[in-house]
N, C-alpha and C positions, 0 to 999 in steps of 0.2 A: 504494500500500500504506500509505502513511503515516495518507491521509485515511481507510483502513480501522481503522486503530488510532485516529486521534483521534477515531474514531465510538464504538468500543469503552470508550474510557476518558474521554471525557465522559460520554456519555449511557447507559455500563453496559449496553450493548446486545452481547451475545454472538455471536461470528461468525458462529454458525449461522443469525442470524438475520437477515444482512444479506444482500439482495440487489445485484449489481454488471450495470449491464446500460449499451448505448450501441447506437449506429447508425454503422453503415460504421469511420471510424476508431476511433470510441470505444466499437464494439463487440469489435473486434479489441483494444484494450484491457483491457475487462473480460473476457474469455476469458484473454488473458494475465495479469493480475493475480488471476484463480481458479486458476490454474495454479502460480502462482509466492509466493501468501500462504501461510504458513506453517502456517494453521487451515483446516479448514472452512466454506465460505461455506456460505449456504444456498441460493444457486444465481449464476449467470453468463447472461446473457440478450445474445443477441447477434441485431441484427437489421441485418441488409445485410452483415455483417464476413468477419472473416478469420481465421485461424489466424497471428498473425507469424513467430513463430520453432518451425519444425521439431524444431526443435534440442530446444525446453523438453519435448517429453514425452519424451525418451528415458530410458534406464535411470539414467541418474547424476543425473537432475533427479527420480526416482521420486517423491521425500514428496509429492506430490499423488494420487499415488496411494492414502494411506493416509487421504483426505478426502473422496473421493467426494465433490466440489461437484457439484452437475448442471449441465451447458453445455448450454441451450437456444438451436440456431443455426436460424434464422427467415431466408430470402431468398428473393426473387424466381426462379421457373422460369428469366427470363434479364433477367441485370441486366448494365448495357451499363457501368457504373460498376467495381464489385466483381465480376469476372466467376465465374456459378455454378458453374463445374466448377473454379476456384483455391478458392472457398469449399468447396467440397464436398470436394475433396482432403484437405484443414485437416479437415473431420469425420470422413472417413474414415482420415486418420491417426490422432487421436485415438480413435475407437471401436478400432480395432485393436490398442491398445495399453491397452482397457481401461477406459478413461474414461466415466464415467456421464454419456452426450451424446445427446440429440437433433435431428433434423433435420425441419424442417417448408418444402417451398416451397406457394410463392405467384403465383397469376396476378396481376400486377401488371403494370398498362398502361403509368402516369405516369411521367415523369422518367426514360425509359428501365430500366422495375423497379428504378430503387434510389428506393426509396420503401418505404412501407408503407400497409396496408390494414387495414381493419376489423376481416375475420377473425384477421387477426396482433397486434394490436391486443388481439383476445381470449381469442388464444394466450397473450399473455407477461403478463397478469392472472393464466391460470388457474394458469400457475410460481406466479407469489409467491404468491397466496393457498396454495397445494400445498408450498409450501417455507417459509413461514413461519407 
């Protein structure tokens, strides 16, 4: 969150217009850091991740609610790494609870599907252009 504010007040660059995205751990990061900044991102792109804590969409963590950042969560049909049905839980908690989220999987062969591919590739282009 910090490096999201020293974005904003060097370069004058407004929340809305920052995109937070990672792979596996440091996707599950940027979903948590959209979750838990204070403003409006202009979106969260998560590709192989996770949901980490349960806990942050409940009712007493709500002011993300009042942001509507979009969480674009991107993985593998079945990734032997991050496995898809822990990641998918993590989305289906959040969409349940209201969250402007989507879910895109991916046949992905390599690296046991924690990897990514072309098509996904031209998924998370089409957020930020769509979000910024």
């Amino acid at each position: 969150q910090g490096l999201i504010r020293t974005e904003m007040q060097t370069h004058k660059i407004p929340s809305d217009r920052i995109v937070v995205g990672g792979f596996s751990q440091g996707a599950a990061l940027s979903i948590y850091s959209a979750l838990c900044f204070e403003q409006k991102l202009a979106a969260a792109i998560s590709c192989s991740g996770y949901l980490l804590d349960f806990n942050i969409a409940s009712d007493k963590n709500a002011t993300w609610k009042e942001h509507n950042t979009l969480i674009a969560m991107y993985h593998a049909e079945k990734d032997a790494v991050v496995p898809t049905e822990y990641a998918k839980k993590g989305y289906q908690h959040l969409k349940a609870r209201g969250c402007n989220i989507q879910w895109n999987e991916y046949d992905i062969k390599g690296n046991g599907g924690h990897s990514v591919i072309a098509q996904e590739m031209k998924d998370v282009f089409q957020v930020i252009r769509a979000s910024v």
